[in-house]
C-alpha positions, 0 to 999 in steps of 0.5 A: 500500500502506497502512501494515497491509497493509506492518506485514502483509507476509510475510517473503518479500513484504517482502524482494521490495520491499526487495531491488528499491526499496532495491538491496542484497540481503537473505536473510532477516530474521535480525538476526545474518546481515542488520543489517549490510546493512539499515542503509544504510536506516537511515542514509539515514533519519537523513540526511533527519532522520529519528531511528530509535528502536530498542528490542530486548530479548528477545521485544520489539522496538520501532521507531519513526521520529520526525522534527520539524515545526516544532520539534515531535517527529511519530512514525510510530506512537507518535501513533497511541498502538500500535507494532508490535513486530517478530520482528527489527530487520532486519524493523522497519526495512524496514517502517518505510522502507516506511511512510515511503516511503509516507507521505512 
């Protein structure tokens, strides 16, 4: 699955992939009932040095992944001069450790 076809992904599909490669159990994608059981996801990322970028506002949720490579910051969408806005930051973060899973 290439980084479209998960930025794609439908809320039920999505909570299928994280619920079965990532071992916790996820609901729904709403932040007030679901933050708190996603960011173990987040934390592992920032254990492989990955720095998480997390934007959220109203009708505007932004997030980004860039790890450095030979002292150099590499974002996984920012480079690409596009980043996805997302319904929640529950959404946000697993399609991003998909995308990195993916990509790495």
């Amino acid at each position: 699955m290439d980084r479209n076809e998960i930025l794609e992904l439908k809320e039920k599909d999505l909570l299928k992939i994280i619920n079965e490669n990532y071992g916790i159990v996820l609901n729904n994608l709403i932040d007030k009932e679901q933050l708190s059981e996603v960011w173990p996801i987040v934390e592992n990322l920032m254990e492989e040095g990955w720095r998480i970028d997390i934007q959220a506002k109203k009708d505007y949720i932004v997030i980004d992944g860039i790890l450095i490579i030979e002292g150099s910051p590499v974002t996984l969408f920012a480079r690409y001069g596009d980043v996805p806005k997302f319904k929640s930051v529950t959404e946000g973060i697993c399609k991003v450790v998909l995308i990195i899973s993916q990509e790495s």
